[in-house]
C-alpha positions in Angstrom: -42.4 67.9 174.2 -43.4 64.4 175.3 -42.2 62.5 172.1 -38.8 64.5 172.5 -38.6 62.8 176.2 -40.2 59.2 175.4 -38.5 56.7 176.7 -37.6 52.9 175.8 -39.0 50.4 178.7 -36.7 49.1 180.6 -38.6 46.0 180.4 -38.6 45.6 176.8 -34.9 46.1 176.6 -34.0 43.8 179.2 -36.3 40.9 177.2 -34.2 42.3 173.4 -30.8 41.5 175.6 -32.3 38.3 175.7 -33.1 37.5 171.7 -29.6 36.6 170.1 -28.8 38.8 167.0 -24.9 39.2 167.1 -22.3 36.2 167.9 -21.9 36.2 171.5 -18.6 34.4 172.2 -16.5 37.3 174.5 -15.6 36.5 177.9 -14.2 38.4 180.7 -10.7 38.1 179.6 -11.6 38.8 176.4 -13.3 42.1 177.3 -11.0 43.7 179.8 -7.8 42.7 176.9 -10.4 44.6 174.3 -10.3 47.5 177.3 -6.6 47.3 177.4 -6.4 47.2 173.5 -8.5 50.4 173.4 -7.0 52.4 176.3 -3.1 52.0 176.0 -2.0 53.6 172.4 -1.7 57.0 171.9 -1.9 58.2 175.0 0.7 56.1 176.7 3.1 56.9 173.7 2.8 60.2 172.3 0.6 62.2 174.7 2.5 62.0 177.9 5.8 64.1 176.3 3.5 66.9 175.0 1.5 67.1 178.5 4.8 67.2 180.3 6.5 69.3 178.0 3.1 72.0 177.8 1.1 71.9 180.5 2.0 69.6 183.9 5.7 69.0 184.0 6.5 66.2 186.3 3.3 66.4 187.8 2.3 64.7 184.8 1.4 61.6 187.2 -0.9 63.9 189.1 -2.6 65.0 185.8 -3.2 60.8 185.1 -4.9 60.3 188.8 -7.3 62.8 188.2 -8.4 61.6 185.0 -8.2 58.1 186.3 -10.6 59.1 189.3 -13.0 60.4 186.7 -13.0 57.7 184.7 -13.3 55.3 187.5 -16.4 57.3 188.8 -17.7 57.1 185.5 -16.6 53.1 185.2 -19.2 52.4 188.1 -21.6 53.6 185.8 -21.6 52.0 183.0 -20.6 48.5 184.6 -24.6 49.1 186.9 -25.8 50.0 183.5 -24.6 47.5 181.1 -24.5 45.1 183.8 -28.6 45.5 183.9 -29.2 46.2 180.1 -26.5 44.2 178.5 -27.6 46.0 174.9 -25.2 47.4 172.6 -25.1 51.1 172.4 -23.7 52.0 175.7 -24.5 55.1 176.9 -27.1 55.8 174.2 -28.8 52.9 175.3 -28.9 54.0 178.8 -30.0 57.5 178.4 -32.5 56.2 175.9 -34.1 54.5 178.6 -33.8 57.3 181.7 -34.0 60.8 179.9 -35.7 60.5 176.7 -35.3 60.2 173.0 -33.8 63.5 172.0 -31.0 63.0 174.9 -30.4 59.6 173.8 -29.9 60.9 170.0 -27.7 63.2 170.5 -25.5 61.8 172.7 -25.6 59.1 170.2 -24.7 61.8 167.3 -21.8 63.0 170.3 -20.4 59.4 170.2 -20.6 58.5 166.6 -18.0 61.3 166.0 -15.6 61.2 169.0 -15.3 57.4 168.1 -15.2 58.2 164.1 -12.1 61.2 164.8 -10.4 59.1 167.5 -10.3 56.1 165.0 -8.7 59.1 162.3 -6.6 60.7 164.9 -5.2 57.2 165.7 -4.3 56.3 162.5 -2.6 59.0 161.7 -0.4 58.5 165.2 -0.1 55.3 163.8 0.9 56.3 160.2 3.7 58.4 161.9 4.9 55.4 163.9 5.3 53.5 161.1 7.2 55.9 158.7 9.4 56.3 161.1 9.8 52.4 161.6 10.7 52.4 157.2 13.3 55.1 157.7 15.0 53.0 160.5 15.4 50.3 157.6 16.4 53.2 155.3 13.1 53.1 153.6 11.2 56.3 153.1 7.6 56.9 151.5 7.2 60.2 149.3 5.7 62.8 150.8 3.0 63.1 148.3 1.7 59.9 149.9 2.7 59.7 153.3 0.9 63.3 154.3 -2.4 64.9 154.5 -3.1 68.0 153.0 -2.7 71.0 154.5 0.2 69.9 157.0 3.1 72.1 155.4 4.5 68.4 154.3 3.6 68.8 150.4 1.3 65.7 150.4 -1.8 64.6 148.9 -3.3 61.8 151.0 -2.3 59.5 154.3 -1.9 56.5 152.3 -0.7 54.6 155.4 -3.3 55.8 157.7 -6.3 54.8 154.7 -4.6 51.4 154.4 -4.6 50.5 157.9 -8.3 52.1 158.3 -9.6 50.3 155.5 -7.1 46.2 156.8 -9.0 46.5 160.7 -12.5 47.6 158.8 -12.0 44.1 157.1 -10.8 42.4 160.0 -14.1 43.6 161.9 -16.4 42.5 159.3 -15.6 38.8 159.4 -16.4 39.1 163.1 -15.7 39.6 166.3 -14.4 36.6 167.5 -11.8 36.7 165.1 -11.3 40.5 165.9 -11.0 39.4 169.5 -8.0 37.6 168.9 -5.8 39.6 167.2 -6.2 41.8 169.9 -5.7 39.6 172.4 -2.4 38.9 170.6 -1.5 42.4 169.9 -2.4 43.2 173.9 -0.2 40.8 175.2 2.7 42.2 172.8 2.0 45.7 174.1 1.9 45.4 177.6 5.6 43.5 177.2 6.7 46.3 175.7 5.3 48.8 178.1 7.1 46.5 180.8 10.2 46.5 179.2 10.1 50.3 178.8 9.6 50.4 182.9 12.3 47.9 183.7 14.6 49.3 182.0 13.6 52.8 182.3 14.0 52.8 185.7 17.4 52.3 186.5 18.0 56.0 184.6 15.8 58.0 186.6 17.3 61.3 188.4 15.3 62.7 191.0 16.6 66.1 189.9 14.4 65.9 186.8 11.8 66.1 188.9 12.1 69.5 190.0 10.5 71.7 189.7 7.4 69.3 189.9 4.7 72.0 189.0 6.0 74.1 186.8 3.0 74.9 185.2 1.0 75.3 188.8 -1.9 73.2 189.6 -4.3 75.0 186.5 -1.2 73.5 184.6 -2.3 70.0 185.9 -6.2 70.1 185.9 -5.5 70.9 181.7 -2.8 68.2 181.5 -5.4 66.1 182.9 -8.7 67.4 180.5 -6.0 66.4 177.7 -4.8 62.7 179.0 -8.3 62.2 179.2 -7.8 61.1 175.7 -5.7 58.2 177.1 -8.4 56.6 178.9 -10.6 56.8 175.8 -11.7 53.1 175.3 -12.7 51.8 178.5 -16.4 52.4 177.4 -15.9 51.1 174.3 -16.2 47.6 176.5 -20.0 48.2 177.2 -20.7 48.6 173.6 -19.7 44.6 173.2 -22.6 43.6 175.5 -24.7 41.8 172.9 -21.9 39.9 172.1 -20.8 38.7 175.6 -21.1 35.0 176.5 -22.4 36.3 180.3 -23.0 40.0 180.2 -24.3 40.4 183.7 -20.9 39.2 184.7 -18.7 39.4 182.5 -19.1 43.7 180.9 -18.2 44.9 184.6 -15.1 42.7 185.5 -14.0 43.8 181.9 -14.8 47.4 182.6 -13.2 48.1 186.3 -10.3 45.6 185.4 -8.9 47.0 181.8 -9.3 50.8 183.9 -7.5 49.6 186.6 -4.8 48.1 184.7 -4.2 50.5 182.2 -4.3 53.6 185.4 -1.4 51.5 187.2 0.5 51.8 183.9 -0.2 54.9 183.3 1.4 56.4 186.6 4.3 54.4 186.1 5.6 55.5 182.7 4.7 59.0 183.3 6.9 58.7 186.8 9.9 57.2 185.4 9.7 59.2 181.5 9.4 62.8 183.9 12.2 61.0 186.1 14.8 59.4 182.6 14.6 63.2 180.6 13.6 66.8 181.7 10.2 67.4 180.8 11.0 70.6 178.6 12.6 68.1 176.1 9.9 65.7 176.0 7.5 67.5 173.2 8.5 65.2 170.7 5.9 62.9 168.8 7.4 59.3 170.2 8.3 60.5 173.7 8.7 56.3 175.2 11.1 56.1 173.0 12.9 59.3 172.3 13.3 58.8 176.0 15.6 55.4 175.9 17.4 57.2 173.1 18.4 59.9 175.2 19.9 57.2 177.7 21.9 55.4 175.1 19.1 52.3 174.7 18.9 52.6 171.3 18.0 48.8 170.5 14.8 49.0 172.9 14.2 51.8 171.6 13.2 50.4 168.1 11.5 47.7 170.0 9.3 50.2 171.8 8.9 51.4 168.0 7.3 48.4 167.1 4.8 48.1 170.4 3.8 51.6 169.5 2.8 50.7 166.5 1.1 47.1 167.9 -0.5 49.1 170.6 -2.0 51.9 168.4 -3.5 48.9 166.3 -5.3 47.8 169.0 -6.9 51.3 169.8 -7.8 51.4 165.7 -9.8 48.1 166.1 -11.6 49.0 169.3 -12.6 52.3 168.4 -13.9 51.5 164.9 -15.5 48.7 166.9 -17.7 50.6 169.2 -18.5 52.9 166.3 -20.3 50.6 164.6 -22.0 49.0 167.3 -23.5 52.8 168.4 -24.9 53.3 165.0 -26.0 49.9 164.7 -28.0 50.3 168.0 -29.3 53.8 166.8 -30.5 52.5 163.7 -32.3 49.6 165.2 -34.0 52.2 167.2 -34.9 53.9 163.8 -33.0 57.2 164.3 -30.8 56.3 161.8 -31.0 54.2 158.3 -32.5 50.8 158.7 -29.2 49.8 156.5 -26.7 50.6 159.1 -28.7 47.6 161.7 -28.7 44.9 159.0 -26.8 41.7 160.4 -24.6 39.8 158.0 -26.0 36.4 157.8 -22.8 34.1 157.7 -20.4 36.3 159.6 -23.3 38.2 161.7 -21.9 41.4 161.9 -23.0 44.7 160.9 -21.5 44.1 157.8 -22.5 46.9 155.9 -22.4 49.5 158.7 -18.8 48.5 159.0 -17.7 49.0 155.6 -19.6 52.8 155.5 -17.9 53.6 158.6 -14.5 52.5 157.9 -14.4 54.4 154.6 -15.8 57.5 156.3 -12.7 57.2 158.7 -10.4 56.3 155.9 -11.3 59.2 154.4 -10.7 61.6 157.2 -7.6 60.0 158.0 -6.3 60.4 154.7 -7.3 63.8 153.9 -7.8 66.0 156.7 -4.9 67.6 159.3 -7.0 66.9 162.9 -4.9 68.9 164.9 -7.2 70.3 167.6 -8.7 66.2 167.9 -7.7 65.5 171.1 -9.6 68.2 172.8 -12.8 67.8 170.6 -12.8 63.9 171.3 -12.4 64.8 175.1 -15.5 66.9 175.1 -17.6 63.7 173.6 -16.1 61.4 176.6 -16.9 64.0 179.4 -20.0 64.5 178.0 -21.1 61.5 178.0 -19.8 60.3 180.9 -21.7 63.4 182.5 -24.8 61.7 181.1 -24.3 58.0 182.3 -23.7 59.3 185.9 -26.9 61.5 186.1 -28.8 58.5 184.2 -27.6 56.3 187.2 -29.0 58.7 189.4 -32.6 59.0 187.7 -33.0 54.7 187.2 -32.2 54.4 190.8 -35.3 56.4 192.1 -37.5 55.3 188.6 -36.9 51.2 188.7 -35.3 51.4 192.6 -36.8 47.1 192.4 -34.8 46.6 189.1 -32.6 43.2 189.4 -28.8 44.5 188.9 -25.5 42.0 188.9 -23.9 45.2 189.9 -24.3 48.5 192.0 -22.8 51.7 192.3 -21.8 52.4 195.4 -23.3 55.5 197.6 -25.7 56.7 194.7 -26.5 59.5 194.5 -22.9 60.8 196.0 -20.5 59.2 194.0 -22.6 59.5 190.5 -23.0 63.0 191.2 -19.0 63.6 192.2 -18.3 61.8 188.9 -21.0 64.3 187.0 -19.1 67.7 188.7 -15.9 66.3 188.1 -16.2 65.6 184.5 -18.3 69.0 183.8 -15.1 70.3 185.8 -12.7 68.9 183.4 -14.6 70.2 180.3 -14.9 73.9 181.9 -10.7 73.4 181.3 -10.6 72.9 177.7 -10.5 75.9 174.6 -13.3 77.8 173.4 -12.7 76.0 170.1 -13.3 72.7 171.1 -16.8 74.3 172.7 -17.6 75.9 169.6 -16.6 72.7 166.8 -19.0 70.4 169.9 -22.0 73.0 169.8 -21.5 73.0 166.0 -22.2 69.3 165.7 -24.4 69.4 168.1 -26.6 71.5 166.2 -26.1 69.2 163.3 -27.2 66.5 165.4 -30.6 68.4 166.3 -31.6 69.0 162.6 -30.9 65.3 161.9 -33.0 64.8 164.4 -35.9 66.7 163.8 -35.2 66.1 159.9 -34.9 62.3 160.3 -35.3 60.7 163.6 -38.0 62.1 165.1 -40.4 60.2 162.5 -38.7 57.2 161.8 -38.2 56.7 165.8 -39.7 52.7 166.5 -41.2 54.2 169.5 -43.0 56.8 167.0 -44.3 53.2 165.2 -45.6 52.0 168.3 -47.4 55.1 169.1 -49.2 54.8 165.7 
């Protein structure tokens, strides 16, 4: 039982932070645009119509705040924590070093595939996006090629989904300085368009649209907002860029707080004036931004809102695949995982090889599997985690209470503990088969370890 709960020093870690591995070269602005870049995408612009339209109505807004409280909660967190051990792995780092090994692995194992699915799931919003963009210059792609199998559409593979995987996998490689710009750039174009949308959106909306404003009661809104969690997916994709951040201390929690706040203000906004342009029982529609400027008469801006769909849900494809790497590279260099997936590229020093594995692994799901029920399985990985990091905040508080930190949580241990029930709240909300598929891998995750980890753990080394 005590190798299943050793623990990295906190020490040690802090003095790793230290030794320069990856390029640092991110600055504040650069992280909370990489926030932005991860956040805003499919949530903003396809899952706000189904929520309305299923399970909040108008009270969509409502359903946002409450996710936005959690993840705020849950931002304090990780900005104490990464601001103290500026490491990458995020969360995996932090439990690694408050509740033990086995903890740390399998949230690890938890991350590696809500980051993995989210950068599928995304590319296959993205694919759609796009299609639709080629038919609106009378262009359409045969189904056999434009589909995954199994969707009713008569196709064989995503092509568009495994191309895009497979252009931001290269992008990465190079490095992340070079990944940082494009986002930057594809940020900037995103949050115009999101502007835009509101300007203009705002002149069309009736009041009466907004009644009634529960329809679906207030269970209605505490599942709308367990499922918009998946908007807010990103923001902790920040801490896993710590080793690459010209002043960590600094720098990871401005990035953090500021790319949450942001993106919430947004967030409440669209979802106000969307529920307020079109009744929300016609908003189940895959594009709901711009279905709803169609259904005005804006049908211009509503091919320009086309294209920052398709900018914005880039940006979520490079962030994701982004932090995915950076959690296995941190589990490997840890030894829980193969010493390959750790190995720094000596030109471009990146993770070059982890990158390529993990961006045809994603390719590959993208481009042959129909993730319907994704969403709610990559919600459970967030909340779960998220759980963790609060409790972990908790436990390094009364364990290393002398511990130098740029940042602090305020009113530990209330506010950690309100962000733990709030999130374990959420989960209680979502089906029993996104329970069952997250014990599943789970259970994967413990023979791996026991299989793999558990004796090629550095920690087991320096016990030898």
């Amino acid at each position: 039982m005590g190798s299943l709960l050793r623990k990295k020093s906190i020490t040690d870690m802090i003095q790793q932070s230290k030794k320069k591995s990856l390029n640092r070269s991110l600055s504040a602005v650069d992280l909370t645009l990489l926030g932005i870049g991860a956040i805003i995408g499919t949530g903003i612009f396809v899952l706000t119509g189904v929520v309305a339209a299923e399970s909040a109505g108008p009270a969509l807004i409502i359903s946002f705040i409450m996710s936005g409280l959690a993840c705020a909660f849950a931002a304090f967190c990780y900005a104490e924590f990464s601001s103290t051990v500026p490491l990458s792995g995020s969360v995996y780092t932090y439990t690694y070093a408050t509740l033990g090994e086995i903890f740390a692995f399998l949230i690890g194992w938890d991350l590696m595939l809500e980051y993995l699915l989210a950068t599928s799931a995304v590319a296959t919003g993205w694919s759609a996006y796009f299609q639709s963009l080629l038919k609106g210059f009378g262009f359409e792609l045969p189904a056999v090629i434009s589909s995954a199998p199994g969707t009713g559409q008569g196709g064989l593979i995503n092509l568009p989904a495994v191309l895009i995987i497979l252009l931001i996998t290269a992008l990465l490689s190079k490095g992340i300085r070079e990944s940082s710009r494009v986002n930057n750039i594809m940020v900037l174009v995103k949050l115009a368009v999101i502007i835009a949308f509101i300007a203009a959106g705002i002149g069309y909306v009736k009041p009466e649209n907004w009644q009634p404003f529960m329809p679906f009661g207030f269970e209605g809104i505490v599942t709308g907002a367990a499922t918009v969690f998946f908007a807010y997916l990103g923001f902790d994709a920040v801490a896993t860029a710590a080793e690459e951040v010209k002043r960590p201390q600094r720098d990871v929690p401005i990035g953090i707080v500021a790319s949450l706040a942001i993106c919430t203000i947004l967030y409440i906004a669209v979802s106000l004036i969307l529920t307020g342009m079109v009744p929300y029982t016609q908003l189940n529609v895959a594009d709901p931004v711009s279905f709803a400027l169609t259904f005005v008469g804006q049908d211009r801006l509503a091919g320009f809102i086309s294209v920052g769909a398709i900018t914005g849900i880039t940006t979520v494809l490079l962030v994701m695949l982004y932090a995915q790497v950076r959690i296995s590279y941190a589990m490997s260099r840890d030894g829980l995982l193969p010493k390959g997936l750790s190995k720094v590229h000596e030109k471009f020093q990146t993770p070059f090889q982890n990158t390529w594995v993990t961006g045809f692994i994603g390719a590959g799901i993208a481009g042959f599997v129909d993730l319907t029920t994704l969403a709610h399985l990559v919600n459970m990985g967030t909340l779960a985690a998220f759980t963790l990091i609060s409790i972990a905040v908790i436990i390094m508080r009364k364990t290393h209470p002398n511990l130098e930190r740029a940042f602090k949580v305020p009113f530990v241990p209330v506010l950690p503990a309100i962000s733990a029930l709030f999130c374990l709240y959420l989960m209680s909300s979502l089906p029993a088969i996104t329970w069952i598929s997250f014990f599943i891998w789970i259970g994967i995750g413990v023979l791996v370890y026991f299989g793999y980890a558990r004796k090629n753990s550095k920690l087991n080394e320096e016990k030898d």
